[in-house]
N, C-alpha and C positions, 0 to 999 in steps of 0.2 A: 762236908762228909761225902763219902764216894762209896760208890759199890762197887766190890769185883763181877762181874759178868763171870758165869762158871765155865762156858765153855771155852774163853778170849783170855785175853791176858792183858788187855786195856781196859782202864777204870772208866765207868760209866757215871758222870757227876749225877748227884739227883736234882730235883727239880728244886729251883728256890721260888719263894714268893715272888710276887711281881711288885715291884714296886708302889708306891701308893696313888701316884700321880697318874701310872699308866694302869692299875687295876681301876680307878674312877673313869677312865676314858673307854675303858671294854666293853660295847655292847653285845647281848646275848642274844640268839635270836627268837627265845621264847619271853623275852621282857618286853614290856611296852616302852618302858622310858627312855628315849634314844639318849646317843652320848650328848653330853654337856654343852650345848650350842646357844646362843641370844634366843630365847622365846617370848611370843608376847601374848600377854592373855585374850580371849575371842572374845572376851564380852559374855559369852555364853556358858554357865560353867557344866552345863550339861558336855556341851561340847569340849570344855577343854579336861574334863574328866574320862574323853576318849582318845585326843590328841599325843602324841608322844612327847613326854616333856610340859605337857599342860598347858599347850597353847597355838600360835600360829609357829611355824620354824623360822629362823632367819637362815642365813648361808643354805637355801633349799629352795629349788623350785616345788610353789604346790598348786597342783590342779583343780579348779572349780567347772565341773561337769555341770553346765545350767543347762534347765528346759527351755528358761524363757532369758536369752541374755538382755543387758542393758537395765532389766530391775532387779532383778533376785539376789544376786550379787553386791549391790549396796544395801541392801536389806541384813544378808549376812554378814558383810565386813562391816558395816557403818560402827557395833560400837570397838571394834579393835581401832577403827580408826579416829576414833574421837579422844582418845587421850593423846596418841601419838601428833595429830595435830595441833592438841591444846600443849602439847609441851616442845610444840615450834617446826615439829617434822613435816618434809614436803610430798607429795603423793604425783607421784607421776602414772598418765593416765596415757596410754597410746591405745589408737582407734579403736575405741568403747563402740559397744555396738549401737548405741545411743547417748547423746551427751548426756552427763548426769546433771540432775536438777540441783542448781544452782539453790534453790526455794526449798526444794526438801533435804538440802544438804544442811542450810542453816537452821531448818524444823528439828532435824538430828544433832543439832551442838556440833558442827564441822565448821570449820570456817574455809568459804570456799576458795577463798585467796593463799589457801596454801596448795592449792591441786594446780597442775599443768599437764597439759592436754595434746598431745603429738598426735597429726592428723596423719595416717599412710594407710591408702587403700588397697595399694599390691601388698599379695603376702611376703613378698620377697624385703618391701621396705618392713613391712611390720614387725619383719625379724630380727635388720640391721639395726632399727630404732632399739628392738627391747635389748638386745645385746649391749651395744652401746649405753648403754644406762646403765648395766649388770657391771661391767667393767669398769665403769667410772666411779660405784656408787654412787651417782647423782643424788640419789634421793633415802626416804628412807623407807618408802611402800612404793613398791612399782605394781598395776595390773595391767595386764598387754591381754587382748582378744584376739586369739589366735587360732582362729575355726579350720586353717587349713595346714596347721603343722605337721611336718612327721616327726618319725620316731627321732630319725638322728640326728634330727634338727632339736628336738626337747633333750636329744642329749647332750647336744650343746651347750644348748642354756642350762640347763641343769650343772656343766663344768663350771661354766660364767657364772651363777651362781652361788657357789661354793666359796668365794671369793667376797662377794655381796653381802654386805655388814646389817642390808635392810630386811624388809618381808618379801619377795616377790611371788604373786598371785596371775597363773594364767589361765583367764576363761576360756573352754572349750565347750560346745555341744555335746548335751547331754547322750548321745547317741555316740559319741567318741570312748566312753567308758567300755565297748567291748572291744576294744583293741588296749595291746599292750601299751605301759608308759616306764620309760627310766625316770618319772617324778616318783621321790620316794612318797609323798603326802598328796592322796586323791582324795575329795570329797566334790560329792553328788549332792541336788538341791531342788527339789520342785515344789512346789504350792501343793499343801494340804486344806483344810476346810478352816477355816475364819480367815484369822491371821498367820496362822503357823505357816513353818518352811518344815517341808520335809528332808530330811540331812541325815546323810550318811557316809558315814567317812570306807570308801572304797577300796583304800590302800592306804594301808600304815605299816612302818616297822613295829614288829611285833605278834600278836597275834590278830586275828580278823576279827571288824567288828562286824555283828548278827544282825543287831535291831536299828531301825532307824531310829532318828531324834525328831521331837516335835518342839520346834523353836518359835516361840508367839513373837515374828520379827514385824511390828505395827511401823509401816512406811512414814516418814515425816514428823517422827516424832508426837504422831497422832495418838498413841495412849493418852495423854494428857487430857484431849478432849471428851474421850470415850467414855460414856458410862457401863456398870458393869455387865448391861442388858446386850449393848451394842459389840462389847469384847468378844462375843462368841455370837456371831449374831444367826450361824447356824441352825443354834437351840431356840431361836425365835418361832419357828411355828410347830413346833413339838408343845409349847406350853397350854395347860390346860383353860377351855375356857372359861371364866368362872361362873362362879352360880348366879348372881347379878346378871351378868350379860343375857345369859340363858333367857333368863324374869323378863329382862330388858326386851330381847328379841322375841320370845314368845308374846311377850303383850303387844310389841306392836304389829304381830302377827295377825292376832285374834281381833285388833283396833280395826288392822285393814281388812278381814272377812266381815265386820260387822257394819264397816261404812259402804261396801262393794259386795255386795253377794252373790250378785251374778259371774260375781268371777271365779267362781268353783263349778 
């Protein structure tokens, strides 16, 4: 169907639908759910109830802003990366700011014989390595530590990326989150009081998220051992103490004034 334009004399088509393949691929930019890409689930469904797509992104670089790198970070990935291991995928590891614990890797259900470990201390190899990976798909989780990248260097990898069939995760200091990133998926992580990680997703497509998350991430698969007194072991001296004790301590109070007197 067409319209006449009143003032023109050329017909002005109107708009048709957009087909159904390419209306599912349109993302909007007041939607959270980004377009249609590999997602994998965090483990965490608090967090993937904030994540675009309900989970980690593949084909995307995303940014983990740690306070304390070398733990917090396995803390947060360990359970994404424990199925993707359990069903054969390899984890490439370039210069972690600390090697990861072999001992608490198998405390977590990982099996450590799937991770390989690329040593480069210049930033400049650090970045040759994570690209090369990006471009090969080598693997199918890459995390590269990257404290001294720039901008148009992450916007590199961010292209290389795009490309990459796997998750890639690049740790930066927590103090890098006030400067700009071309990673579409930022999230922020610091130690809250027990076990919790404090987590916040800093940049998503979509709208902004407000509240951080409180994630009970227990290292080494130590819930297991934990009783429920120990799980929160903050509330340990907030507990009242009981009346027994009181009896208890008062009488051997009164025991020791009456054996000692002179000591008042």
């Amino acid at each position: 169907m067409e319209l006449q334009h009143p003032s023109q004399n050329t017909a002005i088509p109107m708009a048709q639908p957009l087909p159904t393949h390419v209306a599912a691929s349109l993302w909007r930019a007041d939607e959270l759910r980004s377009p249609p890409t590999a997602v994998h689930p965090s483990g965490w469904a608090a967090l993937d109830a904030e994540l675009p797509g309900g989970g980690w992104p593949g084909m995307a670089v995303t940014e983990l802003l740690i306070s304390q790198p070398g733990t917090l970070e396995w803390r947060l990935l360990a359970p994404a990366l424990r199925p993707i291991v359990a069903a054969g995928g390899e984890v490439a590891v370039v210069a972690p700011a600390r090697p990861p614990s072999m001992e608490g890797l198998v405390q977590d259900g990982i099996e450590p014989d799937r991770f390989w470990r690329y040593r480069a201390e210049e930033p400049a190899r650090r970045l040759w390595v994570t690209e090369q990976l990006l471009r090969g798909n080598a693997c199918e989780v890459l995390i590269a530590w990257l404290p001294q990248v720039r901008q148009e260097q992450l916007r590199r990898l961010q292209v290389c990326a795009s490309g990459f069939e796997g998750l890639c995760f690049l740790v930066r200091p927590a103090h890098a989150l006030k400067d700009s990133s071309p990673a579409p998926l930022r999230v922020s992580a610091t130690l809250a009081s027990d076990w919790d990680l404090r987590v916040r997703v800093a940049k998503r497509r979509g709208t902004v998220h407000e509240q951080d998350l409180l994630l009970p991430a227990y290292a080494g698969g130590i819930s297991r051992v934990l009783t429920p007194e120990l799980m929160h072991p903050s509330r340990l001296d907030d507990r009242p103490i009981p009346i027994e004790a009181h009896d208890a301590v008062g009488s051997t109070q009164s025991s020791a004034r009456q054996q000692n007197p002179a000591a008042h």
